[in-house]
SEFIZA-3560 file (N, C-alpha, C; in Angstrom, 3 decimals):
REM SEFIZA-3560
<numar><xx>0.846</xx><yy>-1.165</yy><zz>0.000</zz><atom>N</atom></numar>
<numar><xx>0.000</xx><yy>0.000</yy><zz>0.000</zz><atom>CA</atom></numar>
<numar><xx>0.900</xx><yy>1.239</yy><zz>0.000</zz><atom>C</atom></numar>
<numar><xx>0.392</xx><yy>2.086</yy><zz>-0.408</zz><atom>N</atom></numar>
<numar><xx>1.607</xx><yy>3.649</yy><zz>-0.702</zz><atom>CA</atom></numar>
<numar><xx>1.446</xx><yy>4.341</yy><zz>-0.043</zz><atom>C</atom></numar>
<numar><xx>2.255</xx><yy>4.928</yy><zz>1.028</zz><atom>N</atom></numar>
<numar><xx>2.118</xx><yy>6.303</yy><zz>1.778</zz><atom>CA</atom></numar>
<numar><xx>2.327</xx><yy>7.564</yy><zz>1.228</zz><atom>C</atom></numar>
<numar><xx>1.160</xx><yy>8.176</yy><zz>1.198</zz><atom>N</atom></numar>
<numar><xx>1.027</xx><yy>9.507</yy><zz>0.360</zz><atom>CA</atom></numar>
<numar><xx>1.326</xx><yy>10.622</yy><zz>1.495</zz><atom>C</atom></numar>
<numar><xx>2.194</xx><yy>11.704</yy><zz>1.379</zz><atom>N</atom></numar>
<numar><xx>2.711</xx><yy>12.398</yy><zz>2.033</zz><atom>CA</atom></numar>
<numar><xx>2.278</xx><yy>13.927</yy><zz>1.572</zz><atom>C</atom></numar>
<numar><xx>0.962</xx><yy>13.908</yy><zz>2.673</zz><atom>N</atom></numar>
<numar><xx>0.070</xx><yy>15.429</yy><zz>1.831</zz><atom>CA</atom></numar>
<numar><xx>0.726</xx><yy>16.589</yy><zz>3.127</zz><atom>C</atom></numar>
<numar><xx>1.317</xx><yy>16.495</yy><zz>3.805</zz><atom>N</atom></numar>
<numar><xx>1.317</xx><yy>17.638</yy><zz>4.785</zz><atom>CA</atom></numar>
<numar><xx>2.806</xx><yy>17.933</yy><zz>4.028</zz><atom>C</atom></numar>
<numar><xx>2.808</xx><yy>19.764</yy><zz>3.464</zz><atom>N</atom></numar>
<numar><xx>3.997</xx><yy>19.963</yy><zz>3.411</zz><atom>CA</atom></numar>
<numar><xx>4.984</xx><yy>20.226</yy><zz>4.083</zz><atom>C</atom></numar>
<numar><xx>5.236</xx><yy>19.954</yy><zz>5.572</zz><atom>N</atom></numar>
<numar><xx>6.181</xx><yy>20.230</yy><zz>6.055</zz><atom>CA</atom></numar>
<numar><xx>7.101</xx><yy>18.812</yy><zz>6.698</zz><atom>C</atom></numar>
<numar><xx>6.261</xx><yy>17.837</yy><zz>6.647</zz><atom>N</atom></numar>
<numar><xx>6.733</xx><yy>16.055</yy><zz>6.434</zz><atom>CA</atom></numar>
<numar><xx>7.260</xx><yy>15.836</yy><zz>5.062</zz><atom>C</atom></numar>
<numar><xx>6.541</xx><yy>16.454</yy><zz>4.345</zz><atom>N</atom></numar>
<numar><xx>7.504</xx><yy>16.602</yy><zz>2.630</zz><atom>CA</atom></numar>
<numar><xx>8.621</xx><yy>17.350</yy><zz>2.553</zz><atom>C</atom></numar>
<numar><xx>8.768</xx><yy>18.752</yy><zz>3.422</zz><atom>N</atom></numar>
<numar><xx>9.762</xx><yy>19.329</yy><zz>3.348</zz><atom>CA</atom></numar>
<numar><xx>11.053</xx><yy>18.866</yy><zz>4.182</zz><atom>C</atom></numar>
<numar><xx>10.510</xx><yy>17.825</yy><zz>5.097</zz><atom>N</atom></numar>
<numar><xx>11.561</xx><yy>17.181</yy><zz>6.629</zz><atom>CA</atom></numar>
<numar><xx>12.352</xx><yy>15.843</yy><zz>5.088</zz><atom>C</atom></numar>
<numar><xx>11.478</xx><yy>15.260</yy><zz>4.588</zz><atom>N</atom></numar>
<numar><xx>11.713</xx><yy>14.100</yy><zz>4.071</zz><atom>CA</atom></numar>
<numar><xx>12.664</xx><yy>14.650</yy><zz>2.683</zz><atom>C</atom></numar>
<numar><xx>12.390</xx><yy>15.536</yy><zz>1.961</zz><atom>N</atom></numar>
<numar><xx>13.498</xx><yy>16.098</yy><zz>1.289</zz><atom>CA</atom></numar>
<numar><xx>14.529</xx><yy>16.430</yy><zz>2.009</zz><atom>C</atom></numar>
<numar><xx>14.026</xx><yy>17.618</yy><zz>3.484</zz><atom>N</atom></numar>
<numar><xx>15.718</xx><yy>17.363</yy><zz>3.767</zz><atom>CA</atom></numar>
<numar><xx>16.856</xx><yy>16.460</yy><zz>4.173</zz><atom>C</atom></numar>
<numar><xx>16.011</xx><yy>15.398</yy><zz>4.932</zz><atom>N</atom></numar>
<numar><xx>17.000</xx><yy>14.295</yy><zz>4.908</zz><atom>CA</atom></numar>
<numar><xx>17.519</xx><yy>13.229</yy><zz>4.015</zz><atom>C</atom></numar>
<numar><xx>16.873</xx><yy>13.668</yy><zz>2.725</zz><atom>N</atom></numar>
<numar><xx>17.076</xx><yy>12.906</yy><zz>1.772</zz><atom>CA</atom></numar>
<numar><xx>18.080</xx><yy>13.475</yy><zz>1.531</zz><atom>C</atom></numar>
<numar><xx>18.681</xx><yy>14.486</yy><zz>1.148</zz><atom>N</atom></numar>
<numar><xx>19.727</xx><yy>15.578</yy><zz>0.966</zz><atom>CA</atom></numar>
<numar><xx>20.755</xx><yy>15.640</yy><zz>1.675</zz><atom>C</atom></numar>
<numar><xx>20.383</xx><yy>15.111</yy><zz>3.341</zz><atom>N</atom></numar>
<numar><xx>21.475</xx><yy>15.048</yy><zz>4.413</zz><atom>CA</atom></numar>
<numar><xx>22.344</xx><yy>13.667</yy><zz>4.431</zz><atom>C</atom></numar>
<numar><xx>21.458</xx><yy>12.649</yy><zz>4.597</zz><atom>N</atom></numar>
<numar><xx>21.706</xx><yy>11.130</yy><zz>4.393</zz><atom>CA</atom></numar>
<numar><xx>21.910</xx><yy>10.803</yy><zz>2.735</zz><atom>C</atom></numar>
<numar><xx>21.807</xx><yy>12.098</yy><zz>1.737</zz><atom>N</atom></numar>
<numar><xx>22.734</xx><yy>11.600</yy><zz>0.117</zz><atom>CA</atom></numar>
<numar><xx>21.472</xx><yy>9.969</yy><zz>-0.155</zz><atom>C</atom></numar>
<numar><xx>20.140</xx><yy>10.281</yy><zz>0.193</zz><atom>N</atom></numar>
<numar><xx>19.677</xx><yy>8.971</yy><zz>-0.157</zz><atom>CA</atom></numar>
<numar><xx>19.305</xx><yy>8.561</yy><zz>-1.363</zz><atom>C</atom></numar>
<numar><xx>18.817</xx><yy>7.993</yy><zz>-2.547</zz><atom>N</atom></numar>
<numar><xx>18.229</xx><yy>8.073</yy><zz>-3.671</zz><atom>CA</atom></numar>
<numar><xx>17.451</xx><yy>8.804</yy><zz>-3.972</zz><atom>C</atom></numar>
<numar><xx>16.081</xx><yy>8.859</yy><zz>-3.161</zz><atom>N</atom></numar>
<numar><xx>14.946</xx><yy>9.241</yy><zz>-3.352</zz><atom>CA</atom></numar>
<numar><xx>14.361</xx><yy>9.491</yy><zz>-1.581</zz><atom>C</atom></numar>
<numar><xx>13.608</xx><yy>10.024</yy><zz>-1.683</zz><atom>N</atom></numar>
<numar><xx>12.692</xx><yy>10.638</yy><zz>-0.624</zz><atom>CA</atom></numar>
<numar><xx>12.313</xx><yy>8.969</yy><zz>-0.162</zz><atom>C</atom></numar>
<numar><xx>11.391</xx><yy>8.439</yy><zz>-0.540</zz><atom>N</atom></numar>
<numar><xx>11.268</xx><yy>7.582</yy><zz>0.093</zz><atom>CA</atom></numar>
<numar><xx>12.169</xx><yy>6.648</yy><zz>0.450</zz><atom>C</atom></numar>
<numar><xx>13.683</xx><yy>6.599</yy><zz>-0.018</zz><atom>N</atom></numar>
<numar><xx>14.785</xx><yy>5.705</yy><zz>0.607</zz><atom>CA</atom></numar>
<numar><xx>14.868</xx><yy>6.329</yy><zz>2.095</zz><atom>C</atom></numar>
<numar><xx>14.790</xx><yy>7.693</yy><zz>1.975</zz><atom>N</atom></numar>
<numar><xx>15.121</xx><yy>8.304</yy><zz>3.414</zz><atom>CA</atom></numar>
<numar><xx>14.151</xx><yy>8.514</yy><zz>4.470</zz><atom>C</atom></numar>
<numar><xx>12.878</xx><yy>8.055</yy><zz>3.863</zz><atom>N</atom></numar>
<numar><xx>12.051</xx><yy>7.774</yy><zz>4.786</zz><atom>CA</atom></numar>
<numar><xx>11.996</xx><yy>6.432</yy><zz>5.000</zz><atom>C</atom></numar>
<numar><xx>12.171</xx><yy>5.562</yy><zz>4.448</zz><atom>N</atom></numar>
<numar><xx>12.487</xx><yy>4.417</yy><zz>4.909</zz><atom>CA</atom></numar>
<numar><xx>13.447</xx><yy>3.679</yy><zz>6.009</zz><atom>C</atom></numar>
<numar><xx>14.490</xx><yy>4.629</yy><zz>5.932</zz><atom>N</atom></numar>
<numar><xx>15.348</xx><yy>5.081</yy><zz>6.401</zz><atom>CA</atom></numar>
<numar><xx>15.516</xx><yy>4.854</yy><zz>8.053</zz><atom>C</atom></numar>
<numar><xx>14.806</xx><yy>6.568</yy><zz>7.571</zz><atom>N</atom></numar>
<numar><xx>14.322</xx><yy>7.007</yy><zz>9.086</zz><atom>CA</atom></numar>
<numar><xx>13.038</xx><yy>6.259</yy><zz>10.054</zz><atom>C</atom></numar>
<numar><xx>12.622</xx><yy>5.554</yy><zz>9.473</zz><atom>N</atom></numar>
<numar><xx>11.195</xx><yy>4.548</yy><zz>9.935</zz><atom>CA</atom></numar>
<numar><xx>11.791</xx><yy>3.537</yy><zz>10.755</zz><atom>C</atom></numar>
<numar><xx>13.390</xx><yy>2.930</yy><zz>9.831</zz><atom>N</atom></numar>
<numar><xx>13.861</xx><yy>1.597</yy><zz>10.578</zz><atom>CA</atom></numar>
<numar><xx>14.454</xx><yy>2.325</yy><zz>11.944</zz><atom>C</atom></numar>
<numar><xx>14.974</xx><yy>3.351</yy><zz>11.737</zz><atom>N</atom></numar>
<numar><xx>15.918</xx><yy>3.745</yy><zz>12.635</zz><atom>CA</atom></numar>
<numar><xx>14.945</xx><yy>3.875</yy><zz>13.566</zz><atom>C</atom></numar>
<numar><xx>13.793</xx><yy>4.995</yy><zz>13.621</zz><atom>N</atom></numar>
<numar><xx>13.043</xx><yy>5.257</yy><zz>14.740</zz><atom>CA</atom></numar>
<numar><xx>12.541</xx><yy>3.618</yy><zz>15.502</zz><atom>C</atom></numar>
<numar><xx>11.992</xx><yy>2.762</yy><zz>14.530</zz><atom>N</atom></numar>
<numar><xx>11.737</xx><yy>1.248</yy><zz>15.265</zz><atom>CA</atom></numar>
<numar><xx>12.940</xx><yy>0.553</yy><zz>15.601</zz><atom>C</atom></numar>
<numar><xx>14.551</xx><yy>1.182</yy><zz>15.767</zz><atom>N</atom></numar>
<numar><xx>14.712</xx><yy>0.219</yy><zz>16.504</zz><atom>CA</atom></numar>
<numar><xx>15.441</xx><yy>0.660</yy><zz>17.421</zz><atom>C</atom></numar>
<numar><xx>15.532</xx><yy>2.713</yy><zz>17.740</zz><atom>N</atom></numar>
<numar><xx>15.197</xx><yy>3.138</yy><zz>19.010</zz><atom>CA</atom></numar>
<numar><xx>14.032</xx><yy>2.874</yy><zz>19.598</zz><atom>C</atom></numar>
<numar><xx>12.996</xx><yy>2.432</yy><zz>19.174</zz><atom>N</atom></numar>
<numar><xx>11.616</xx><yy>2.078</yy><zz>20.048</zz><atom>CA</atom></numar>
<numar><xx>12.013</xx><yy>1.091</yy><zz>20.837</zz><atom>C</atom></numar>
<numar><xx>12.419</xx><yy>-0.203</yy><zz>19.749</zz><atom>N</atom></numar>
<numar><xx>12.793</xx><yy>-1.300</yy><zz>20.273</zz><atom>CA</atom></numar>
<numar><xx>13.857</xx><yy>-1.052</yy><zz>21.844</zz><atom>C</atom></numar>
<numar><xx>15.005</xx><yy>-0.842</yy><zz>21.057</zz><atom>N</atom></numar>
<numar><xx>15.986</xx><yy>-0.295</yy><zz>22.159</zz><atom>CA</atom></numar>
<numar><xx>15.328</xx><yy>0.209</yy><zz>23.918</zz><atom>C</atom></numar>
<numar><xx>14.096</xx><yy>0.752</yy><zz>24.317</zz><atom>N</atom></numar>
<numar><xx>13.734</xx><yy>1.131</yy><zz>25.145</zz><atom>CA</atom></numar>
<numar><xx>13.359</xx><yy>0.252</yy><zz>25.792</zz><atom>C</atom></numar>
<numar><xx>12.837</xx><yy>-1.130</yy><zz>25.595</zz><atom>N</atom></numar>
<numar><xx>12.308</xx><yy>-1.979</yy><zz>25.953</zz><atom>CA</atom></numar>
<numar><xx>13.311</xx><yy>-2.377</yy><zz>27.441</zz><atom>C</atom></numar>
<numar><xx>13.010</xx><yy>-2.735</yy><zz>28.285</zz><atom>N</atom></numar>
<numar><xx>14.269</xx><yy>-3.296</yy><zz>29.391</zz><atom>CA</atom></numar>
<numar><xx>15.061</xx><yy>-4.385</yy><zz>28.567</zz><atom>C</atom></numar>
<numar><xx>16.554</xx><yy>-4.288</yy><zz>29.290</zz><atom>N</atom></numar>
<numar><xx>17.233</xx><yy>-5.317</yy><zz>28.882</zz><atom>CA</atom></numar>
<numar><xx>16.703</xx><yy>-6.661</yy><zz>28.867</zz><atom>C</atom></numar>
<numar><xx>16.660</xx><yy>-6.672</yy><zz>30.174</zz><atom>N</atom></numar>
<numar><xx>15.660</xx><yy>-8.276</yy><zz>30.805</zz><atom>CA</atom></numar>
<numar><xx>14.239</xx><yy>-8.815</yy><zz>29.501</zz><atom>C</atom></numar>
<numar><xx>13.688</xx><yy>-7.879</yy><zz>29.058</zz><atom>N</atom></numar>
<numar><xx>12.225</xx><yy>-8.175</yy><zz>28.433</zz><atom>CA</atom></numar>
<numar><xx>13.057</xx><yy>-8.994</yy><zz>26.593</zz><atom>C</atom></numar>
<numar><xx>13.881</xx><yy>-8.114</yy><zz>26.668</zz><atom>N</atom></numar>
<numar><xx>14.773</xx><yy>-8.283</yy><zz>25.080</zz><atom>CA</atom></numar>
<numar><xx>15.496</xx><yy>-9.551</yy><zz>25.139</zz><atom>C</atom></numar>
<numar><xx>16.354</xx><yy>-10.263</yy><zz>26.495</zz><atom>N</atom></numar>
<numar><xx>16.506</xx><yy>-11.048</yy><zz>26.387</zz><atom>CA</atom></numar>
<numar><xx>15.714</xx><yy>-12.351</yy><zz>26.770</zz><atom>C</atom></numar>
<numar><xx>14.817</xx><yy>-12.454</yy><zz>27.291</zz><atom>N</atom></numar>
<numar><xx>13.195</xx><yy>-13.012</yy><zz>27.558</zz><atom>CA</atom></numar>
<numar><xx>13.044</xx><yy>-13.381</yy><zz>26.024</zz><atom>C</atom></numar>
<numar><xx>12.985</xx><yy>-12.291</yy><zz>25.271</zz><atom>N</atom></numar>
<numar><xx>12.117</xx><yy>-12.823</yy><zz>23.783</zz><atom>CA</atom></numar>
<numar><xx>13.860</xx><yy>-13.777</yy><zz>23.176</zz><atom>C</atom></numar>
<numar><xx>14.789</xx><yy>-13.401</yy><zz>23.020</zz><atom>N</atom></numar>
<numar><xx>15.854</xx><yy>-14.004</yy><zz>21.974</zz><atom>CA</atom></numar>
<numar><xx>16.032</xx><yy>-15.548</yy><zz>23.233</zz><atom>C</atom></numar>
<numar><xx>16.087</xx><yy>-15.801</yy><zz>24.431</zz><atom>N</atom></numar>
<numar><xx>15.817</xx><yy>-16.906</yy><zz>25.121</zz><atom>CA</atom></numar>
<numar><xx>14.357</xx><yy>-17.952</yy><zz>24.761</zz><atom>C</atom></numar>
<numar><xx>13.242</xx><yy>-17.182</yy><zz>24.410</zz><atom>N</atom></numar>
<numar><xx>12.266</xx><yy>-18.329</yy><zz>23.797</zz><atom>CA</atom></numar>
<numar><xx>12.412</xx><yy>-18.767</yy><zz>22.438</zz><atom>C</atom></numar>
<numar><xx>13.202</xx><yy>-17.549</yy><zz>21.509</zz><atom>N</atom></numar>
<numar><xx>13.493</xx><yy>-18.093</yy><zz>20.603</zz><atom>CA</atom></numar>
<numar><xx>14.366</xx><yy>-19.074</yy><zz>20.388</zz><atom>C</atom></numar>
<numar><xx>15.613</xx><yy>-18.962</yy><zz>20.974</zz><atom>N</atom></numar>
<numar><xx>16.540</xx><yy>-20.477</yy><zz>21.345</zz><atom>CA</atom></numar>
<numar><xx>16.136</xx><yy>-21.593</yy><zz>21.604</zz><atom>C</atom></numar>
<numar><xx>14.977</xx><yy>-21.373</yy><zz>23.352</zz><atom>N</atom></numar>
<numar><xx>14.589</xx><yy>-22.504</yy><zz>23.399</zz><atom>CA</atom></numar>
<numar><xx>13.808</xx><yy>-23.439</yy><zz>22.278</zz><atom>C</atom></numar>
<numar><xx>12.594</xx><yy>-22.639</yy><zz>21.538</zz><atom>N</atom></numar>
<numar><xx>11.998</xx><yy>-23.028</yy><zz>20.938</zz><atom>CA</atom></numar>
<numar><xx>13.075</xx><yy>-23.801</yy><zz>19.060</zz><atom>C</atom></numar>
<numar><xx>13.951</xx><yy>-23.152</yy><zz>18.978</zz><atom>N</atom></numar>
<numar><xx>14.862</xx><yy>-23.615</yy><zz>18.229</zz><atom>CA</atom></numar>
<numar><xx>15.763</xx><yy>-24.783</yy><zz>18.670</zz><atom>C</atom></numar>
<numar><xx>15.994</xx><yy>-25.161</yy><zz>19.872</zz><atom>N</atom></numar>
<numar><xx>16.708</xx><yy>-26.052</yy><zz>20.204</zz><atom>CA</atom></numar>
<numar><xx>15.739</xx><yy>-27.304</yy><zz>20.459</zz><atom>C</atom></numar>
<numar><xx>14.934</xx><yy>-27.016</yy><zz>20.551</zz><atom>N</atom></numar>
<numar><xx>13.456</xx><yy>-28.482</yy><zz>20.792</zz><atom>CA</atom></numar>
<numar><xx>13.139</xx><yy>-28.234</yy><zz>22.132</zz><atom>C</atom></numar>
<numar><xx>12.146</xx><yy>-29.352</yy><zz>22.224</zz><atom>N</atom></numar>
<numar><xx>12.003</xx><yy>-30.157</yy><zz>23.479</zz><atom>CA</atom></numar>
<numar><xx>12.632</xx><yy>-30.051</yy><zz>24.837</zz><atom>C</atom></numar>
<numar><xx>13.129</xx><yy>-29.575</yy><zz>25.819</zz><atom>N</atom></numar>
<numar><xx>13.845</xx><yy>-29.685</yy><zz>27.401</zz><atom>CA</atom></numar>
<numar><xx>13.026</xx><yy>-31.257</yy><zz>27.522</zz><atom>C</atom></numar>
<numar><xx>14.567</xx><yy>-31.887</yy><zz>27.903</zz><atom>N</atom></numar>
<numar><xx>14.285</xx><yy>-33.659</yy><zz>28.359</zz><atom>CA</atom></numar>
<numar><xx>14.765</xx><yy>-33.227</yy><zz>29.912</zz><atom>C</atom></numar>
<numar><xx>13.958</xx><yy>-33.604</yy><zz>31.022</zz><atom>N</atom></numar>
<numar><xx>14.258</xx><yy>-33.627</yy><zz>31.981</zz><atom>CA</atom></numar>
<numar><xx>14.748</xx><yy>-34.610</yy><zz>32.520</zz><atom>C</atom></numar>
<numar><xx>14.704</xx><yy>-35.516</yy><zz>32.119</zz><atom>N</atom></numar>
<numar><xx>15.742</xx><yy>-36.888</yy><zz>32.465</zz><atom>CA</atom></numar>
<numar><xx>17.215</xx><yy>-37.181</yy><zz>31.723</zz><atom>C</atom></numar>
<numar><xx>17.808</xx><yy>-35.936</yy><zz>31.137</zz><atom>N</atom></numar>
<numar><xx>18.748</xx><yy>-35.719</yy><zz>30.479</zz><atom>CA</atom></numar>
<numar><xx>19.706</xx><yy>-35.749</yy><zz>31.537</zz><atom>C</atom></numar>
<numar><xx>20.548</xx><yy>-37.050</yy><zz>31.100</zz><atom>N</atom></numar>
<numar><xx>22.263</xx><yy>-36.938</yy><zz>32.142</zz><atom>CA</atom></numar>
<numar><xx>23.517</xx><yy>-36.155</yy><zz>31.388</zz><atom>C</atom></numar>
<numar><xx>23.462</xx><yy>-35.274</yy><zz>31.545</zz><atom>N</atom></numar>
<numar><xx>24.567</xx><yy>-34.642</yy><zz>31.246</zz><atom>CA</atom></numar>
<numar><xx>26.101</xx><yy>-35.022</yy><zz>31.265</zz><atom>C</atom></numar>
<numar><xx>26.338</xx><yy>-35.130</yy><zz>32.532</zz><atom>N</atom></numar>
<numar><xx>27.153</xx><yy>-35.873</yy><zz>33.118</zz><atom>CA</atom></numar>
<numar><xx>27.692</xx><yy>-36.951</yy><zz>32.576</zz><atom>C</atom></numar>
<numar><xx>26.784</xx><yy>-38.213</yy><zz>32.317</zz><atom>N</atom></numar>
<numar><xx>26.743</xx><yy>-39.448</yy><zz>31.614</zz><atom>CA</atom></numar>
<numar><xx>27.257</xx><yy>-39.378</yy><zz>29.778</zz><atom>C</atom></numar>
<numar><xx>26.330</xx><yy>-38.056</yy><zz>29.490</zz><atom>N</atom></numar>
<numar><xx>26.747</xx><yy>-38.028</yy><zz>28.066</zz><atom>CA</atom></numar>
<numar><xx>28.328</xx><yy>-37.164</yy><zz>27.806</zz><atom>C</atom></numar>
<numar><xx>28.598</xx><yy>-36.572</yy><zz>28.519</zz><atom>N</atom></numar>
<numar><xx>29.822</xx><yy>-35.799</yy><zz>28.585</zz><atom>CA</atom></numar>
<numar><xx>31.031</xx><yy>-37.189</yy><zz>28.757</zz><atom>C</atom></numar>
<numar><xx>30.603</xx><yy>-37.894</yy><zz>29.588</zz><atom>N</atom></numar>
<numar><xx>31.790</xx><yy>-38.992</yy><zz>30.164</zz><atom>CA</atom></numar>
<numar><xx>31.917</xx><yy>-39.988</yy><zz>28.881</zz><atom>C</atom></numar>
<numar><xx>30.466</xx><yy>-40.526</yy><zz>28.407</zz><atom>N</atom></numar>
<numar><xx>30.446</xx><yy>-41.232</yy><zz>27.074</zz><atom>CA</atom></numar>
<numar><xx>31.445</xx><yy>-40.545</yy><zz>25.658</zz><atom>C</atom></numar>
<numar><xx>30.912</xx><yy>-39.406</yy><zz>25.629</zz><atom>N</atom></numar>
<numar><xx>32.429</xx><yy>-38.663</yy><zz>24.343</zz><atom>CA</atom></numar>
<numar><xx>33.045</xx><yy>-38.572</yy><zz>24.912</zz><atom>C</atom></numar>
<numar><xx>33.850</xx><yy>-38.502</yy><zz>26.314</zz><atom>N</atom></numar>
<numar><xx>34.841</xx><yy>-37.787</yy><zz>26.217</zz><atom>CA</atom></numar>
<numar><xx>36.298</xx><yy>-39.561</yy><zz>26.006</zz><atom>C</atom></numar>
<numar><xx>35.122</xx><yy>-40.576</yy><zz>26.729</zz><atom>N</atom></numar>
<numar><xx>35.682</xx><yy>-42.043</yy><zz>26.661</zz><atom>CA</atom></numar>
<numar><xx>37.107</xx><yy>-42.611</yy><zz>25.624</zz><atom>C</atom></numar>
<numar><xx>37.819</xx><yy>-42.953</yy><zz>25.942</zz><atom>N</atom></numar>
<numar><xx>38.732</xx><yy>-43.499</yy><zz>24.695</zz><atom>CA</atom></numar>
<numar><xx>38.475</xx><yy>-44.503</yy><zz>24.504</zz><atom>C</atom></numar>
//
């Protein structure tokens, strides 16, 4: 869908940083500026909450948690000659 940019002074911000940041076109530099602002948004989030989400993603990438998993046992098995 296309973002139409009727207020002229968001047209006049978006030319100038198109001009500042040397971007292609107006909309490279609003594009630009969109990622950047989302990932100072992001950035605000607590540390703790940010690593919460990249920890379920691991878990959920690594499988299953076996709770009857010997660690111990499997460490001693490779390490065996």
């Amino acid at each position: 869908m296309p973002l139409y940019i009727r207020d002229d002074e968001v047209d006049a911000l978006a030319t100038k940083l198109q001009r500042e940041t040397n971007a292609s076109s107006k909309t490279e530099a609003v594009r630009t500026a969109l990622l950047h602002e989302l990932e100072r948004n992001r950035a605000r989030k607590p540390l703790r909450e940010r690593i919460a989400v990249l920890q379920t993603h691991a878990a959920a990438a690594l499988g299953p948690f076996d709770p009857d998993f010997d660690m111990k046992a499997f460490m001693d098995e490779m390490w065996e000659d």
